[in-house]
N, C-alpha and C positions, 0 to 999 in steps of 0.2 A: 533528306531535305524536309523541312519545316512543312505544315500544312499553309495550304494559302488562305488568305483572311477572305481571299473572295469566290474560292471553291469548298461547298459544303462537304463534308468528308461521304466517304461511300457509305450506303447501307450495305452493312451483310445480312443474307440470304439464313431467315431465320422460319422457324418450324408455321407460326402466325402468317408469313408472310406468304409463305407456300400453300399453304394452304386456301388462303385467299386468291391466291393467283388458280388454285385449281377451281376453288369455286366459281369463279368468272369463267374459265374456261367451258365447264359445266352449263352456267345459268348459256352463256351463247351457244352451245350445240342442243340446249334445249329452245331455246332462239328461235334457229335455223332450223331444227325441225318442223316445229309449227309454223313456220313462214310457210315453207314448201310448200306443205298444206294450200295454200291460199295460192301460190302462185301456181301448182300444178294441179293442184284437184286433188290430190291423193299422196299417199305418204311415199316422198320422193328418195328419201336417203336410207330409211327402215322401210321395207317393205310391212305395210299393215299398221304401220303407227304416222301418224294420226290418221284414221280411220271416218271420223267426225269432225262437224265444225264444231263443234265443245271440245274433244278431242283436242284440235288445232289452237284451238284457243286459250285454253287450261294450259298448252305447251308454251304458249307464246308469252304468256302473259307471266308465267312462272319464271319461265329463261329471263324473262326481263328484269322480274323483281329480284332476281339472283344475283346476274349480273350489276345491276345496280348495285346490292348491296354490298357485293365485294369490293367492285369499284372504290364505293366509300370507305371501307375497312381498308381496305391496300391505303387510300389516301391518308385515312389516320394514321396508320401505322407506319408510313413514312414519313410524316411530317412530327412523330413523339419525340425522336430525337434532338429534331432542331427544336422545339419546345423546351425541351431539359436542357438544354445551352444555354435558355436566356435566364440575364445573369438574376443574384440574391437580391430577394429586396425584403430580407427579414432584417431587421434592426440589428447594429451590431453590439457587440458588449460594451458598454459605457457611454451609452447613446441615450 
């Protein structure tokens, strides 16, 4: 069966891709550490980390910007494809 014009084809599951999915994974269990912090007073999921409100902090705020950035990489890196479909618009021979 033909692909359909109005279903963009699958991504496959490439090395870039995984890797960015584990980094988000990552930046949110560094996240959720540091939240804990704040929500229980003390380090809820590791015993002894985060220790401190810098500590808590430095956790939170890392998980975040990690997360984030994977976030965006995953988003680039699924959206190159459909980039590279759109069509030539180099000049043809005899133009």
């Amino acid at each position: 069966m033909p692909p359909s014009p109005f279903r963009p084809p699958r991504l496959s599951l490439t090395g870039r891709i995984a890797r960015y999915a584990l980094s988000g994974l990552f930046g949110l269990f560094c996240l959720l550490i540091g939240a804990s912090w704040f929500v229980v007073g003390k380090g809820a999921i590791m015993a002894g980390f985060p220790g401190s409100l810098a500590e808590a902090t430095a956790s939170t705020a890392g998980g975040l910007a990690v997360t984030l950035w994977a976030a965006y990489r995953l988003r680039r890196e699924c959206r190159a494809p459909a980039d590279a479909r759109e069509p030539d618009e180099s000049p043809k021979e005899g133009d």
